[in-house]
MMTF fields as JSON, N, C-alpha, C and O atoms, coordinates in Angstrom:
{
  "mmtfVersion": "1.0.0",
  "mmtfProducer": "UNKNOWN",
  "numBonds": 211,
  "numAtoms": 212,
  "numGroups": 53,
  "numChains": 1,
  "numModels": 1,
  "chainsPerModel": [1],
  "groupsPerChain": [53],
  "chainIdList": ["A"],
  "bondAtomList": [4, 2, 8, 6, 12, 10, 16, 14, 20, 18, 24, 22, 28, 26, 32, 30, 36, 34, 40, 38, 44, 42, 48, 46, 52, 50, 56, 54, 60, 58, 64, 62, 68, 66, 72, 70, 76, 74, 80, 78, 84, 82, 88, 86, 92, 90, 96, 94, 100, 98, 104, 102, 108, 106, 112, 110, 116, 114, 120, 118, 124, 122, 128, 126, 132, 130, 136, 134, 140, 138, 144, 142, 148, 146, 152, 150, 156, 154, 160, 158, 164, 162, 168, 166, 172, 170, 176, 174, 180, 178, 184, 182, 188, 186, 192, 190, 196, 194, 200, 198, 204, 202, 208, 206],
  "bondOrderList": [1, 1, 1, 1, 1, 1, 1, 1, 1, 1, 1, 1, 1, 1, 1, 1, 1, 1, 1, 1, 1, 1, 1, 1, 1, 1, 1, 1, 1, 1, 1, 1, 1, 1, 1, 1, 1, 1, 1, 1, 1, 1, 1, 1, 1, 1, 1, 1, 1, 1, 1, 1],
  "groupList": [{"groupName": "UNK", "atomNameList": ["N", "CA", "C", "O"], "elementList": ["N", "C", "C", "O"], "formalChargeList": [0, 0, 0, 0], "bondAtomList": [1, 0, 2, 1, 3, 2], "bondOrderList": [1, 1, 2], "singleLetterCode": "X", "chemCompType": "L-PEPTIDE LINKING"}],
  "groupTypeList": [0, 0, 0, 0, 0, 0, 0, 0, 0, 0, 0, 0, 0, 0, 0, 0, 0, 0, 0, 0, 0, 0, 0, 0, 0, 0, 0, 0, 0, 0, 0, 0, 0, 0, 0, 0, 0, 0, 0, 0, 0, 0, 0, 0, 0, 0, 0, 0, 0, 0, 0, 0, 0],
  "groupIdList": [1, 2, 3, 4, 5, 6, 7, 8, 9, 10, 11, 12, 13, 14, 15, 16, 17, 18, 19, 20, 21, 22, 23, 24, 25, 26, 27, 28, 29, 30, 31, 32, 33, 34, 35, 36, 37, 38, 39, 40, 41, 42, 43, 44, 45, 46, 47, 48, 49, 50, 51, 52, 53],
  "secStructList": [7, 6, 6, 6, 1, 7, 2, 2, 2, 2, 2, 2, 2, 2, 2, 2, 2, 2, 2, 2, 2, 7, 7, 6, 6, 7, 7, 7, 7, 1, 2, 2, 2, 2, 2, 2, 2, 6, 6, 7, 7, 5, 6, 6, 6, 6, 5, 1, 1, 1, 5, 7, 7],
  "xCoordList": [0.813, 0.0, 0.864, 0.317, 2.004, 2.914, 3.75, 4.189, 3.497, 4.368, 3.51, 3.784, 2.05, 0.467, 0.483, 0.574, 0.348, 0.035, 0.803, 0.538, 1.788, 2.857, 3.695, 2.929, 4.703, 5.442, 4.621, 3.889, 4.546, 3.693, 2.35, 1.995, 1.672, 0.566, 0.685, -0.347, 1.395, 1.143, 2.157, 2.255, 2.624, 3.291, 2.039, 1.828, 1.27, 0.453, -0.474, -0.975, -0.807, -2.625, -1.804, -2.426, -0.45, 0.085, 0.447, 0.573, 0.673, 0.559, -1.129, -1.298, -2.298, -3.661, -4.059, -5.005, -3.495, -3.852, -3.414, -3.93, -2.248, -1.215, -2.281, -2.878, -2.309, -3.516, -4.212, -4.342, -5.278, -6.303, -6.827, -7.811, -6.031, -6.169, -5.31, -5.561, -3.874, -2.901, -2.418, -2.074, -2.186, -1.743, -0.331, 0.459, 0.219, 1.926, 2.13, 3.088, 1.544, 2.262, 1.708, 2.059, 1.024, 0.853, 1.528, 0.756, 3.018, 3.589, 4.005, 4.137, 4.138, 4.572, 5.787, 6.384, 6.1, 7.605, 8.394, 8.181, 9.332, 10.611, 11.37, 11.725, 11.289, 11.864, 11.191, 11.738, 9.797, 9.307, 8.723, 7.997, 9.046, 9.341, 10.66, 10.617, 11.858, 12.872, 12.815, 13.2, 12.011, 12.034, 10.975, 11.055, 9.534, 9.22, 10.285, 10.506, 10.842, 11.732, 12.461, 12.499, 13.434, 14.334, 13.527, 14.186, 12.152, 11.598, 11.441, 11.121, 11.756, 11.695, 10.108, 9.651, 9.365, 7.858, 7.319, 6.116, 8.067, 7.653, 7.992, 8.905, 6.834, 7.159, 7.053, 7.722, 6.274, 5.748, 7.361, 7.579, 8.431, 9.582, 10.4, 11.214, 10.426, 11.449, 12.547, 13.576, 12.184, 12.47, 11.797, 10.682, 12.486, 11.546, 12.121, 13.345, 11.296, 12.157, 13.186, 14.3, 12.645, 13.617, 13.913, 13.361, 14.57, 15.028, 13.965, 13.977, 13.176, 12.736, 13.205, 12.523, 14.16, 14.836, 15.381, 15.884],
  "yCoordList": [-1.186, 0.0, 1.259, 2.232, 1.432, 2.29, 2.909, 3.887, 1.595, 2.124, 2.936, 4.016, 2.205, 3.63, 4.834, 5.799, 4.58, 6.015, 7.09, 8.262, 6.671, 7.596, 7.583, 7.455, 7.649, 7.648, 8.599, 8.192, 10.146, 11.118, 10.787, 10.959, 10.114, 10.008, 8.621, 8.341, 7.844, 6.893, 7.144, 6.525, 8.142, 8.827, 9.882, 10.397, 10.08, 11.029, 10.096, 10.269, 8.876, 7.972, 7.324, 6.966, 7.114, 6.563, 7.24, 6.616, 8.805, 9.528, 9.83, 9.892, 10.005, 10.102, 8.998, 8.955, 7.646, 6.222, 6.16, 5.524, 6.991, 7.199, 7.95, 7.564, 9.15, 9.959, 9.837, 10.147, 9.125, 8.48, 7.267, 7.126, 6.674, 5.325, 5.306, 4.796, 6.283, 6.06, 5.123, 5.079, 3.98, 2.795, 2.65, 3.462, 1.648, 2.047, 1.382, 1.909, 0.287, -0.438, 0.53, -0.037, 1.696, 2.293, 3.302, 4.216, 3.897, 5.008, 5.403, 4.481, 6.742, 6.878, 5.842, 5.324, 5.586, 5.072, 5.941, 7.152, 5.426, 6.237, 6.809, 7.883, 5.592, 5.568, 6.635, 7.53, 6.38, 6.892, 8.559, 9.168, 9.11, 10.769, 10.953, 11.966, 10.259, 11.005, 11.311, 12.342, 9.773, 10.53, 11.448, 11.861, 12.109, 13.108, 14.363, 15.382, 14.133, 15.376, 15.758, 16.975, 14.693, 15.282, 15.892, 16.515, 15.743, 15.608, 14.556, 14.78, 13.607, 11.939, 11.677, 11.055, 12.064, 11.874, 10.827, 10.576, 10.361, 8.951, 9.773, 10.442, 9.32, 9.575, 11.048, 11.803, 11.415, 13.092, 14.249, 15.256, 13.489, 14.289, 13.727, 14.502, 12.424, 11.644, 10.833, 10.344, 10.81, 9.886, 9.727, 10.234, 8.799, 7.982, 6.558, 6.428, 5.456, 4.515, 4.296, 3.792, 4.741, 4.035, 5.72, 6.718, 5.763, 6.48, 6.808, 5.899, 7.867, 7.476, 8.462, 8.85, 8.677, 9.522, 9.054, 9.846],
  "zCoordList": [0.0, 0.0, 0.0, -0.519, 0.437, 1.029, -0.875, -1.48, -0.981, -2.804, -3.416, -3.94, -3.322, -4.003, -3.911, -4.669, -2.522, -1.85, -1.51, -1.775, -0.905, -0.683, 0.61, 1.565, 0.914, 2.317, 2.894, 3.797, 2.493, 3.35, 4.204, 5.37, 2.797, 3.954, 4.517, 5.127, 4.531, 5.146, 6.812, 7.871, 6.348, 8.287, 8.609, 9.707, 7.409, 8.725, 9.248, 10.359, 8.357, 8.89, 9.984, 10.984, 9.938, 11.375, 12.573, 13.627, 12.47, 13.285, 13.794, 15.012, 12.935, 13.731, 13.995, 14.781, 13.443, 14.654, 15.968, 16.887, 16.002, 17.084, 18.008, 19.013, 17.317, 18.221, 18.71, 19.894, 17.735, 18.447, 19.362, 20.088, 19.105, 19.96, 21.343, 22.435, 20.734, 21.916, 22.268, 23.449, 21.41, 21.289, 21.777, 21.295, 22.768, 22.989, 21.727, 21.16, 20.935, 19.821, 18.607, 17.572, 18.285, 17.345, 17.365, 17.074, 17.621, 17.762, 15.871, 15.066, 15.499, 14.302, 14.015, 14.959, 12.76, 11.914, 12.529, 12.493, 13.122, 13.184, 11.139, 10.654, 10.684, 9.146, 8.353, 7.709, 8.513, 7.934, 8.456, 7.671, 9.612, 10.303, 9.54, 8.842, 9.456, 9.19, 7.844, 7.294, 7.084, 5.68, 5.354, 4.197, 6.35, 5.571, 6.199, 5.545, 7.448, 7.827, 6.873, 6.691, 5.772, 5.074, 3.804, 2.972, 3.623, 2.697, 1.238, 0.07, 1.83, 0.967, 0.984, 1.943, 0.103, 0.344, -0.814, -0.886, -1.519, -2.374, -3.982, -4.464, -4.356, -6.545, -6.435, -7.14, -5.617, -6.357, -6.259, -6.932, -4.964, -4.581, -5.492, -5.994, -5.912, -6.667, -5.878, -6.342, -4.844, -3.605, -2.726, -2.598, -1.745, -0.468, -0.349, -0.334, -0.261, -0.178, -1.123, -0.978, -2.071, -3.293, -4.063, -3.6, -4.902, -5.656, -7.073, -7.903, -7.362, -8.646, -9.835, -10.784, -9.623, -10.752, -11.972, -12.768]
}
């Protein structure tokens, strides 16, 4: 699902599961905070997990 959609939103729907439930096992991706921090947000940046340049 993560290749579809996008790294971005798939750190934010895991940050408002985080929110909402308050889950200790639902905390955000660590992997996936640093890559929207550096700005690695999937196809639309031309990186993220993978490279798409």
């Amino acid at each position: 699902m993560a290749f579809r959609c996008g790294d971005r939103f798939c750190f934010i729907v895991n940050v408002l599961l985080y929110l909402e439930f308050r889950e200790p096992i639902l905390p955000p991706a660590p992997l996936l905070e640093q890559l929207d921090t550096v700005g690695y947000r999937g196809r639309k940046t031309g990186r993220g997990f993978r490279d798409y340049g």
